[in-house]
C-alpha positions as CSV (number, residue, x, y, z in Angstrom):
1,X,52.5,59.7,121.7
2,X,51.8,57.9,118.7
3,X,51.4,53.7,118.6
4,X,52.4,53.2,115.1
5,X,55.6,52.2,115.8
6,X,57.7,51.3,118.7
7,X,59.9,53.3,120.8
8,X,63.3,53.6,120.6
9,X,65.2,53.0,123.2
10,X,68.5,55.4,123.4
11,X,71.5,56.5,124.9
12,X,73.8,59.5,125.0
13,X,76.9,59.1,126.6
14,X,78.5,62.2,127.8
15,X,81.9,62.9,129.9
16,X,80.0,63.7,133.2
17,X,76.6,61.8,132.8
18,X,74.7,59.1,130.8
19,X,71.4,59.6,130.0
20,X,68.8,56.7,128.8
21,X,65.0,57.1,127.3
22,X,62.5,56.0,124.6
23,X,62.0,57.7,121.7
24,X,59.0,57.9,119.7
25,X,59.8,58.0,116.3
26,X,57.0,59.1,114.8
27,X,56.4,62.2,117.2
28,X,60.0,63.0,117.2
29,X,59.6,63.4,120.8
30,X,61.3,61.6,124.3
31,X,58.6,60.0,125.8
32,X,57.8,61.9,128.7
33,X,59.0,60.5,132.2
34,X,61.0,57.7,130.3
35,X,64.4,59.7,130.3
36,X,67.0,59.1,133.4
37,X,70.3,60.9,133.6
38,X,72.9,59.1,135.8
39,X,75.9,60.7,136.9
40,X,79.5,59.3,134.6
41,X,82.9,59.7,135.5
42,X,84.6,60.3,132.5
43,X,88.2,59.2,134.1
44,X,86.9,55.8,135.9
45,X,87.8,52.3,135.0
46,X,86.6,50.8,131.8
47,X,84.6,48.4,133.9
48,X,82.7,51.2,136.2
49,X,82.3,53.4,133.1
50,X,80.6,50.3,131.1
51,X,78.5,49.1,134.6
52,X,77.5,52.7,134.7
53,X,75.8,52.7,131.2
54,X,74.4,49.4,131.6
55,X,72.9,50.4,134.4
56,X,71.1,53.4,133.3
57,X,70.3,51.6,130.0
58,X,68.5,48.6,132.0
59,X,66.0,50.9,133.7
60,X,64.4,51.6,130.1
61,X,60.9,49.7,129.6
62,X,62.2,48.6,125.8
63,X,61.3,45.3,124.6
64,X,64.4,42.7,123.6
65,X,64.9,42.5,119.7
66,X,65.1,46.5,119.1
67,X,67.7,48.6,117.1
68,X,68.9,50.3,120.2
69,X,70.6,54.1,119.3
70,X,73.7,55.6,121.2
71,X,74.9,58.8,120.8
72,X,78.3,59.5,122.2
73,X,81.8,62.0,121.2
74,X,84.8,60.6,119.4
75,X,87.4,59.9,118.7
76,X,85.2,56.6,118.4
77,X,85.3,54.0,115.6
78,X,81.1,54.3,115.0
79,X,80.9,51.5,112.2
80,X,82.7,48.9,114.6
81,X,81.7,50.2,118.2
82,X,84.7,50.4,119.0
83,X,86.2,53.3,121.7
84,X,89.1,55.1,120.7
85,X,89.7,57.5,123.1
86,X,92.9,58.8,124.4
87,X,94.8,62.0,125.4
88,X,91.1,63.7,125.5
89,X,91.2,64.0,128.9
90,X,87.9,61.6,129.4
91,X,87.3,57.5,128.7
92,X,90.9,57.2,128.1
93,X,90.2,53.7,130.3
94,X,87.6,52.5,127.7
95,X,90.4,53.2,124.7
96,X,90.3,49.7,122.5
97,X,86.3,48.4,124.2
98,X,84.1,46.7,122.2
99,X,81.1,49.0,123.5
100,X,78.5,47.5,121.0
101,X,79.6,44.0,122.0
102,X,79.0,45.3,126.0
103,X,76.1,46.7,125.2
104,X,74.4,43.9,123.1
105,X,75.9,41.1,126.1
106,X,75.0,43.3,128.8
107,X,71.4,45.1,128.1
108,X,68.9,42.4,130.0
109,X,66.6,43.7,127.0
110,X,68.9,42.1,124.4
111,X,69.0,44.3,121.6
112,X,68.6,43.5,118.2
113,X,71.2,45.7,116.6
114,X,73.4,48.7,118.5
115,X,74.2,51.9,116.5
116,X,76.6,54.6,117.4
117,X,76.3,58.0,116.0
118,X,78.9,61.3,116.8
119,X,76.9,63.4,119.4
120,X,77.4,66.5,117.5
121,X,75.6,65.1,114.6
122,X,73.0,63.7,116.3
123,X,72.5,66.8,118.1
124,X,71.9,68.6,114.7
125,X,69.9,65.6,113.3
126,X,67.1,65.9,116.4
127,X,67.1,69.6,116.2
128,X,66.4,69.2,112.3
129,X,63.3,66.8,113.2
130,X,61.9,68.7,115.7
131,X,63.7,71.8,117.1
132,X,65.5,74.7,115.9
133,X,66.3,73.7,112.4
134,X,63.2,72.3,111.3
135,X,62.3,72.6,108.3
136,X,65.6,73.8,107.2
137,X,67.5,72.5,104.1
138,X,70.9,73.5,104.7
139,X,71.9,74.1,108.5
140,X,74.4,73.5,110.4
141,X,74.9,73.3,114.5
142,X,77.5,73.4,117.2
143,X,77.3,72.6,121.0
144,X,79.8,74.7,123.2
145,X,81.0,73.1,126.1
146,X,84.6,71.7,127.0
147,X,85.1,71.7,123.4
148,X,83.7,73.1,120.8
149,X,81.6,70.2,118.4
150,X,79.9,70.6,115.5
151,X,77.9,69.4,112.2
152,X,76.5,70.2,108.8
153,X,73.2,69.2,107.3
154,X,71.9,69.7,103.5
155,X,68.8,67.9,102.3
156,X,68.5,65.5,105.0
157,X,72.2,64.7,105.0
158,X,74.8,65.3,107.2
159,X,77.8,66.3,105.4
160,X,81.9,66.0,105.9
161,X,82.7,67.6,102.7
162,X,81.9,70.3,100.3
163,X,81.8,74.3,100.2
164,X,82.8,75.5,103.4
165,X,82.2,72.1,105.6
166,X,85.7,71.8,107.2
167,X,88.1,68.7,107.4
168,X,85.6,65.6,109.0
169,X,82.5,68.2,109.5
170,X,84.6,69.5,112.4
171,X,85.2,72.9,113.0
172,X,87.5,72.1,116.0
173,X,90.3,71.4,113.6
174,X,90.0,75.2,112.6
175,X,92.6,77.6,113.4
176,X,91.6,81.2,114.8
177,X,94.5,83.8,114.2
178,X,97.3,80.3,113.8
179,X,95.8,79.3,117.0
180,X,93.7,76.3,117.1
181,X,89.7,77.0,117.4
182,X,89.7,75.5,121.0
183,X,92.4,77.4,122.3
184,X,89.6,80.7,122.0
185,X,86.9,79.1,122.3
186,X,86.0,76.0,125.1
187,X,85.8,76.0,128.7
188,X,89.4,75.6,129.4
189,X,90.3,78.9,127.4
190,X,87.6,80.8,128.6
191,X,89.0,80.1,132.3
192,X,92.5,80.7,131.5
193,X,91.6,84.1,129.8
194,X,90.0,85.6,132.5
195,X,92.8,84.2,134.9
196,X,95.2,86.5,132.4
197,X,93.2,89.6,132.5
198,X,92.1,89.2,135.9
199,X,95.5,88.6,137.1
200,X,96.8,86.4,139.5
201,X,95.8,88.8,142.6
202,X,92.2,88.9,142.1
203,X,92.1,85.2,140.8
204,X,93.8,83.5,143.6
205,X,95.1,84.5,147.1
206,X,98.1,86.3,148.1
207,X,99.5,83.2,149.4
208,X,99.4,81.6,146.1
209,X,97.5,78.5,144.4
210,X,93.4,78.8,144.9
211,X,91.7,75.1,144.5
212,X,89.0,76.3,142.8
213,X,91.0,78.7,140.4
214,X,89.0,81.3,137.9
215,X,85.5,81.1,138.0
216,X,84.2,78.3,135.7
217,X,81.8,79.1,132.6
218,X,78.9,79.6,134.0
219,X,80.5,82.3,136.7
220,X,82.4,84.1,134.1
221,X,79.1,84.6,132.0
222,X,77.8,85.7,135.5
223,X,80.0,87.6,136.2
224,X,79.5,89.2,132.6
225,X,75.9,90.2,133.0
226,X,76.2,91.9,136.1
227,X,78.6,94.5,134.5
228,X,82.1,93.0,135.0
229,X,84.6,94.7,132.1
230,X,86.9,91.6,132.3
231,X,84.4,88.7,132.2
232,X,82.8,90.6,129.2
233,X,85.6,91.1,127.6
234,X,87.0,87.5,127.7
235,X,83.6,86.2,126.5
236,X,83.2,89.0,123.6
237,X,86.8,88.2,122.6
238,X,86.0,84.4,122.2
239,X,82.8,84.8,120.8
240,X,83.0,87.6,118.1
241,X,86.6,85.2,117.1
242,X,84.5,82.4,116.8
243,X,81.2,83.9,114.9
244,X,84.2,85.6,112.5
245,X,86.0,82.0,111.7
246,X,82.2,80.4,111.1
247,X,81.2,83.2,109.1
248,X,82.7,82.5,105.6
249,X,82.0,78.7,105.8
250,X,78.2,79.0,106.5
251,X,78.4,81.7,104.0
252,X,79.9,79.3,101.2
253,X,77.5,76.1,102.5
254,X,74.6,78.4,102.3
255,X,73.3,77.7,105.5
256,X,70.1,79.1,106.4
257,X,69.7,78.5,110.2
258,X,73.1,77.6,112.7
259,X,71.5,76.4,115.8
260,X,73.8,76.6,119.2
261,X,73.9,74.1,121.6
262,X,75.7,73.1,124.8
263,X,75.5,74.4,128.7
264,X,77.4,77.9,128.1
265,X,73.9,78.7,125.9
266,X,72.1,79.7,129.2
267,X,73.8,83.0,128.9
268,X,72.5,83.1,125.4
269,X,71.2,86.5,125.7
270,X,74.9,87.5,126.6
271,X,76.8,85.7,124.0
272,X,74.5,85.4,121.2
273,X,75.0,89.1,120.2
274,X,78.5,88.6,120.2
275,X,78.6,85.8,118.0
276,X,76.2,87.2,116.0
277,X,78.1,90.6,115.3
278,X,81.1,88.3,114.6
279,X,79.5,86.1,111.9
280,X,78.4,89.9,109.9
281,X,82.1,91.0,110.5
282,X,83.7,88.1,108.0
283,X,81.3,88.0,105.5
284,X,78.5,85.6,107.3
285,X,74.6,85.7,105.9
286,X,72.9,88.7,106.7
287,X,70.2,88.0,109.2
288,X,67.6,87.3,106.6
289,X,69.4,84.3,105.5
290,X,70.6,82.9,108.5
291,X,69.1,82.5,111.5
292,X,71.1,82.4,114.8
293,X,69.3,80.3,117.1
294,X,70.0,78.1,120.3
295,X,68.8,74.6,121.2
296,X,64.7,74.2,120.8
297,X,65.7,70.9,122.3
298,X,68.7,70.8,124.2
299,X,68.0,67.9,126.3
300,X,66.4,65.5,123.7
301,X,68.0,66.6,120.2
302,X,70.7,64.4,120.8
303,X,68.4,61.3,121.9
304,X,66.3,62.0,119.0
305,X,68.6,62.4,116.5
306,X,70.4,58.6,118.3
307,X,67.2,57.6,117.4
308,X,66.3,57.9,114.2
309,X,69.8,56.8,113.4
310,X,69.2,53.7,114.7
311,X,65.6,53.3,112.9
312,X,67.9,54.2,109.7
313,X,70.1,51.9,109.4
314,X,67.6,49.2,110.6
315,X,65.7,49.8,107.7
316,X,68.7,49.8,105.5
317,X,70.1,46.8,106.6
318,X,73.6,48.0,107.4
319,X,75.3,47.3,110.4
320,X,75.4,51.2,111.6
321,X,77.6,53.7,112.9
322,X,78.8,56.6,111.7
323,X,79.9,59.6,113.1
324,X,82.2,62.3,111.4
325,X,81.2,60.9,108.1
326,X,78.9,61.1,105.3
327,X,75.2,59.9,105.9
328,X,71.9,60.4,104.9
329,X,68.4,60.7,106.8
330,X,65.9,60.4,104.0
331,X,64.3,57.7,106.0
């Protein structure tokens, strides 16, 4: 790891876990053994959920006085630090905290300045440093995983307008077939399609409701590779729908690599065919101008990407935060 500058310390706050490291900003890299996950429970109080990031943000060996990096899902108000969740079905306790204000009162390393950035985007951003997309010029990325987020990247900036970027950067707000893009494809609709094709005999017991219900994600995708018609066909379905409503729009931004994130791209041998044979059907880049690739980095892109926010807008001298809008990473 290099000494030439300091680490940055980060966060990424997720619905189900917190995870705090350092972040060397010259390597691009987490340093290694500084990075601890802590579980989160996305439908605590405001004061558990805030004790719980504190908590796994004091075990970081960061000095006081440094631009501390969070990286975290909206709807958030990233210029004012501000949490604006509700109806999301996670943090809906934390709707109206002044996170930067908890974070700069409660961090015993007292940091000098707090910046939030959409986790979507900083995913992107850290696999354009140093993972999937580097290198790139134009690419864009999305993370599966209860919803489906997303971003878009040209010349080092991320970008919420233009040809084929959709409203806010955010292809959740697309429609497939007058059906909103997260009704096809996210965890929930994955499960609910394979309860309607499996039907309720095979998905439950005789006698009726079934705790567990369908198989989560990672059992349908199971299920899928060892042969099962339904399981395939619920995952092709949603996958070939979803490469077919991207298509066009990297088409038209001119992206040249669409790296895939999020916990579903374990099966990635299973569903990246699919997704792949749906982008070609709508018109999508021909495989030798756009490269299909999942997560180099898809346990640090997110920190990284946190992190070189926050060394950004240090240097610029703005307050920082942005998340679904405009902003540039030329340094």
């Amino acid at each position: 790891m290099s000494a030439a500058a300091p680490l940055a310390p980060v966060l990424e706050i997720g619905g189900t876990h917190v995870t705090a490291a350092l972040v060397d900003p010259v390597e691009q890299a987490v340093l290694p053994g500084s990075a601890r996950r802590l579980p989160l429970d996305g439908e605590g109080t405001a004061a558990r959920t805030v004790e719980a990031i504190l908590g796994c943000g004091a075990g970081l060996a960061a000095g006081t006085g440094l631009p501390w990096g969070v990286a975290l899902p909206g709807p958030f108000d990233y210029e004012g630090g501000i949490a604006l969740y509700t109806g999301v079905g996670k943090f809906d306790a934390l709707h109206g905290t002044d996170l930067r204000a908890a974070l700069m009162e409660g961090l015993p390393q007292r940091p000098g300045s707090v910046s939030f950035l959409n986790d979507a985007d900083a995913f992107l951003v850290g696999e354009w440093l140093s993972g999937a997309a580097a290198g790139s010029s134009r690419c864009a990325g999305i993370t599966l995983g209860t919803g489906v987020g997303s971003a878009f990247l040209a010349d080092g900036t991320l970008r919420e307008e233009g040809p084929g970027v959709p409203p806010e950067g955010r292809v959740d707000l697309l429609e497939i077939a007058g059906r909103p893009l997260e009704d096809v494809v996210s965890r929930r609709a994955l499960r609910a399609a394979y309860l309607r094709l499996a039907g309720q005999d095979r998905a439950a017991p005789a006698s009726g409701a079934n705790a567990a219900g369908p198989p989560d994600v990672d059992g349908i995708a199971a299920l899928a590779a060892g042969g099962d018609p339904l399981a395939q066909s619920v995952l092709r379905t949603a996958f070939e729908a979803l490469g077919e409503t991207l298509g066009p729009r990297l088409r038209d931004f001119g992206a040249t690599v669409l790296v895939v994130g999020g916990s579903i791209t374990g099966s990635w041998e299973l569903i990246g065919p699919m997704l792949r044979d749906g982008l070609m059907r709508t018109g999508g880049r021909d495989p030798e101008h756009l490269d299909v690739r999942v997560a180099a980095r898809p346990d640090h892109a997110a920190l990284i990407g946190a992190a070189w926010h926050a060394k950004s807008v240090a240097v610029q001298g703005k307050r920082g935060g942005f998340g679904k809008s405009t902003s540039a990473y030329n340094g």
